[in-house]
N, C-alpha and C positions, 0 to 999 in steps of 0.2 A: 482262231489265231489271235492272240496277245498284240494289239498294239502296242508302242514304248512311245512314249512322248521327249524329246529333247528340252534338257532343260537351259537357262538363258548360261548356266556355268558351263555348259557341253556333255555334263552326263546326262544321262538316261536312268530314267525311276521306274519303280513299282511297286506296289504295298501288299505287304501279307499279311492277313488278318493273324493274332497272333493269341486273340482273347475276347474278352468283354471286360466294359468297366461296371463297375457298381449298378450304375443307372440301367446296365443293359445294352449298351450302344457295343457295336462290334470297336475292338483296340486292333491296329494296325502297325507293323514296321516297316518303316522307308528301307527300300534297298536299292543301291545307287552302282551305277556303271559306267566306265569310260565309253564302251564300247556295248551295241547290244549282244554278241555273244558273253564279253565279260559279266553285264548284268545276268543272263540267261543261268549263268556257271554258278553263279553267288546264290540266285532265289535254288538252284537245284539244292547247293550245299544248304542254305537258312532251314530248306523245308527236310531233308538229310539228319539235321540237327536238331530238327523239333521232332521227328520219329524217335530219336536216341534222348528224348527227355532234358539234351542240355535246355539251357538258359536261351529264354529267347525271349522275355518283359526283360530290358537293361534298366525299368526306371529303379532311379539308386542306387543300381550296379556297383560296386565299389572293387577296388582295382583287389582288394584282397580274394576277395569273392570270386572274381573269374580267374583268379592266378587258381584257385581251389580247383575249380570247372577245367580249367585247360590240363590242370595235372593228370585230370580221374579221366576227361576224354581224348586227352589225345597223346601221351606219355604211355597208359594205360602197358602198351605191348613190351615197352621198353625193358633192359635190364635189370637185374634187381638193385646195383648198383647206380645206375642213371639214375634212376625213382629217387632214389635215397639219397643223393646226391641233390637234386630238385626241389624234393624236400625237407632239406636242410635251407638250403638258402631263402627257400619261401617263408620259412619258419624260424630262422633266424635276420633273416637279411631284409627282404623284401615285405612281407604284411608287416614286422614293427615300423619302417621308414616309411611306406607310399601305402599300405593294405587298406587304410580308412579314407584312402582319397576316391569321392566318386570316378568311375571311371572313363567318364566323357570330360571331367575338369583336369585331368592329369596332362602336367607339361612339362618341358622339357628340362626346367630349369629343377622342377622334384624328385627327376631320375637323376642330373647332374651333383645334387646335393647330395643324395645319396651316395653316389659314387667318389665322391668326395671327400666326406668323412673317411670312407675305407679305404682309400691312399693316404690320407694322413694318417692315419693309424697301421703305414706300412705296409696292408693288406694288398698290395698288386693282383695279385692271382685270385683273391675271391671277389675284388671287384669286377673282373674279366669276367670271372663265372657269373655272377649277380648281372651285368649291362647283356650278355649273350643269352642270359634266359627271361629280364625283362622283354628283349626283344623279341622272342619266341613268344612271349603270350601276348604281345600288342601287336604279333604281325598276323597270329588268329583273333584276336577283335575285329583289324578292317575286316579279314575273311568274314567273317559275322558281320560285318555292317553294325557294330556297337560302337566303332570311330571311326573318323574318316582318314587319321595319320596317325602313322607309329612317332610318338615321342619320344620314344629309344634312340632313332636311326640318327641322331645329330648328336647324341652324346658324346665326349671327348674322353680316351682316356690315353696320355703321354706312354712311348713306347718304351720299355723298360729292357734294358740289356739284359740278355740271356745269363745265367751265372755258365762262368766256363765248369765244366764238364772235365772229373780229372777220372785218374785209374790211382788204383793200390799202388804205392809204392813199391821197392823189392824189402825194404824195411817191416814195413808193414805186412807182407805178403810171408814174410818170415816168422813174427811174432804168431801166425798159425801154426806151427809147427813149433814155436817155443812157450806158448801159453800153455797152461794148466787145463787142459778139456779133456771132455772124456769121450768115449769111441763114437757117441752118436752127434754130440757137437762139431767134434774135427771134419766128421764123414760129413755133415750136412755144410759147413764152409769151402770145404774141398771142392763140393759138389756144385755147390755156387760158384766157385774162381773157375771150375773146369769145364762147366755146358752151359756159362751164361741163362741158366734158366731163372725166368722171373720168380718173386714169393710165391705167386698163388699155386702157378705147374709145381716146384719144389715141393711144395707141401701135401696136394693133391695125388702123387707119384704113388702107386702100388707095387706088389711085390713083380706083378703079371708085368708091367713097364722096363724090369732091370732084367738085361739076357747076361747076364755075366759071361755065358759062354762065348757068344757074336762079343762081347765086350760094348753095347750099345744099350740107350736110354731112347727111349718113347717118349714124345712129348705129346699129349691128347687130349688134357681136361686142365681146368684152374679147380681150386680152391675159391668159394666166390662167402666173402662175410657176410653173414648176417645176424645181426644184435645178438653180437656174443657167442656164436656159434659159425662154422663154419659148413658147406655144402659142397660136394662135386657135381663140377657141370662138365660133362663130355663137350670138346667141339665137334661142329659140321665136318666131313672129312675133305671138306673146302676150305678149312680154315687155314690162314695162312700160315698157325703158331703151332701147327701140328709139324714134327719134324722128326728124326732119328740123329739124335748126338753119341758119336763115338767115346768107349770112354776111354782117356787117355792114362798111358802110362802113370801118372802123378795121382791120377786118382782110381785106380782100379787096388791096388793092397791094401788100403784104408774102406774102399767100399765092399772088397770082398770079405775084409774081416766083418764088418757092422753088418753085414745082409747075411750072415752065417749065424748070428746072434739075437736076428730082429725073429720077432714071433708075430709082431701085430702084420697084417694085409698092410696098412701103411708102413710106407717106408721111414717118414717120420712122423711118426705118431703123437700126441698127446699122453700123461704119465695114464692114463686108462688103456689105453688104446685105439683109439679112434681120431678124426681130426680133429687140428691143435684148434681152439677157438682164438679169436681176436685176442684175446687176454693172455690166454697160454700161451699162445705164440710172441708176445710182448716179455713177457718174464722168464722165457728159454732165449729169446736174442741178448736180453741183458744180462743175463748171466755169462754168456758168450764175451760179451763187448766189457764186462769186469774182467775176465779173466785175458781176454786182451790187454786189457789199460795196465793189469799188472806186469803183463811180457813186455811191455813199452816201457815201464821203468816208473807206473804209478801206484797208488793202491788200490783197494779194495776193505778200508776200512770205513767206519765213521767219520773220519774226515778224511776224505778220500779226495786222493791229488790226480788228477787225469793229466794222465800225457798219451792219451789218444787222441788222435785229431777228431772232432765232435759229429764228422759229416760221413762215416763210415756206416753205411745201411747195405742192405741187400742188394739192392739197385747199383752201387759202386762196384760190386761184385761182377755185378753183370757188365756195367758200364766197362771193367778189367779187361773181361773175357773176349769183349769186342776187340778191345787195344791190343790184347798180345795177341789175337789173330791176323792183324793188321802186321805190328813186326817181323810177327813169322812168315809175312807171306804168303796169307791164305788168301783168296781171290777174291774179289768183293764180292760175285753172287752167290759164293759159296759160303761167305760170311753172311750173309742177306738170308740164305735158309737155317741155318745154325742158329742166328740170333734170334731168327721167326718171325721179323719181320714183314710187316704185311707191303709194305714200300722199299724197293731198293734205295731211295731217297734218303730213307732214316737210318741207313746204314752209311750212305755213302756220305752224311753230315759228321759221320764221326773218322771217317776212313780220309775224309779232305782235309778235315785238323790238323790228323796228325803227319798227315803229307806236307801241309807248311810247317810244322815242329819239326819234321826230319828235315825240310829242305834250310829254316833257317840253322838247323844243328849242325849241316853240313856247309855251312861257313868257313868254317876254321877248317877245316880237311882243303876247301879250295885256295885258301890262303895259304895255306901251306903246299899243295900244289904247284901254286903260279910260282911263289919263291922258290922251288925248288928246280923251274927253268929258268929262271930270273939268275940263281946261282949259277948256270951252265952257258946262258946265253948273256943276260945283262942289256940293260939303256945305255944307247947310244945318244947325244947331243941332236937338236933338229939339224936338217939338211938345208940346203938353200931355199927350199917351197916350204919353209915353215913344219914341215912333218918329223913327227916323232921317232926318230931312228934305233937304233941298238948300239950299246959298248958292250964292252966284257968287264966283269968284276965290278958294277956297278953295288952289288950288296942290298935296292933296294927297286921294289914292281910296281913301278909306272915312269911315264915320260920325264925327260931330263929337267922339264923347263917347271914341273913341279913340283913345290918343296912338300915333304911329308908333314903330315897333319895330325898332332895327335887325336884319336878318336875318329877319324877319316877312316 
């Protein structure tokens, strides 16, 4: 049985041989515990880690170096898209700024400077991403016993208001129908305004997906990027994004003409047939959003005048579909499966909006209301107890004793 000795700071140590030096003498790593099952959990995982070949000599360790080690072991399972995501920021963000700091010297004020520069230069959002995966790999170093505190956990980053979140105009919603496109652009924006489906599902979509008959769309797989090429990934039949959208009147004569005519398995395909890549699919939306900007009243020349609002993507699309489900009356849970959302939560952030947009629009509906007893019944002068009474034909809705305000 392992004695643990308490040390005078109140943890509990142990050393794992991890090596030899030069000379021959066995090289050892301190591994330290609040608690001795905590220690116990730690030598399990250290000696865990030296069977999987990670890094266990830290001497020199540099913060680049294990940002490397933590991606390959412990990301490894992840997305194809998280990876790539990780590894951008490690490779652009993080080894140029802190990667050549050892990583037993690294402090708080190196990750703050970092994070720093990239709010000055606007960057909100990729500094969120940059301080949330620094911390991920310094909260597996304590794990490993190669520091004894994450330097991350104190960083500051100021909270930045949400951008409001809008929907298509009926303007704009129109300019579909009045723009210059041809049968598989229109079909593919229709398709977007009418089943809120994300880019990747859209793109991903098969012929086996569209029952023209039942009038109804399958939602089962994304489109997932990769460098230049696109892949289908089936989801689990757990997934929350799996769903059956209706297709609605507004878009079944436009989608039954284009699926009468499509030859490729995809629905919308790339000019080969196959799925669009990153790039293709960039240079069929911009042609789409020309030939918008021209239905808005811009060009589509060399010096091309935009009079489309700049912030019109696919996502607004979806963001629409949400909104006029909400108008219409469609129920929140019901909306919550249609959008495929994995949170009633994320549905019901957009369904409370516009519950204060309708409630403050229906202002003027109650102001005209009350005037319209105000006209029948009317203010009276106060009574002897100071209370506000009623007259007739007073012309204006509230108590005698105050005078109207403008902007009140």
């Amino acid at each position: 049985m392992v004695k643990y000795k308490k040390r005078e700071d109140g943890r509990y140590l142990r050393q794992i041989q991890v090596g030899f030096y030069d000379n021959g003498k066995p090289k050892y790593k301190a591994i330290y515990g609040k608690t001795i099952k905590e220690l116990e959990d730690r030598v399990a995982e250290f000696q865990q880690n030296q069977k999987r070949g990670m890094i266990v000599n830290d001497e020199g360790l540099t913060v680049g170096r294990w940002a490397e080690q933590w991606l390959e072991s412990y990301k490894a399972n992840n997305e194809y898209n998280t990876i790539r995501m990780y590894k951008g920021i490690l490779s652009a963000h993080i080894i140029p700024s802190i990667g050549g700091i050892p990583l037993k010297k690294l402090k708080l004020f190196h990750i703050q400077d970092m994070i720093n520069k990239q709010l000055a230069d606007g960057h909100h959002r990729t500094a969120q991403q940059t301080l949330l995966t620094v911390k991920q790999i310094l909260k597996t170093a304590v794990k490993n016993e190669l520091i004894y505190k994450n330097a991350a956990e104190d960083v500051e980053i100021p909270k930045k208001a949400k951008p409001k979140k809008r929907a298509l105009t009926d303007q704009e919603i129109g300019y579909i129908y009045a723009a210059s496109l041809d049968l598989k652009q229109r079909a593919f924006l229709l398709t977007l305004l009418c089943t809120g489906m994300r880019k990747g599902e859209i793109l991903a979509l098969t012929k086996n997906d569209i029952d023209l008959k039942e009038r109804a769309i399958s939602v089962n797989k994304d489109a997932i990027i990769k460098v230049n090429q696109m892949e289908i990934k089936d989801r689990p039949k757990s997934e929350a994004g799996n769903r059956v959208i209706p297709i609605v009147d507004a878009l079944y004569p436009i989608l039954l003409e284009y699926m009468k005519q499509q030859d490729s398995m995809i629905v919308f395909p790339a000019a080969g047939g196959g799925l669009m890549s990153d790039t293709s699919y960039r240079f069929f939306w911009d042609r789409i959003l020309k030939a918008l900007n021209v239905a808005a009243g811009g060009s589509n020349g060399k010096l091309k005048v935009m009079a489309l609002a700049p912030d019109i993507t696919a996502h607004l699309f979806r963001h629409t579909f949400i909104t006029l489900m909400y108008y219409s009356g469609v129920r929140l849970k019901t909306a919550q499966y249609l959008a495929g959302h994995s949170s009633i939560q994320m549905t019901m952030d957009v369904y409370t909006a516009l519950d204060m947009k309708r409630d403050t629009a229906s202002l003027p509906a109650l102001n005209s209301y009350l005037n319209s007893i105000n006209d029948k019944v009317g203010f009276e002068g106060n009574d002897e107890n100071g209370r506000a009474g009623l007259h007739h034909n007073s012309g204006v809705c509230q108590p005698h004793q105050y005078q109207h305000q403008e902007g009140v």
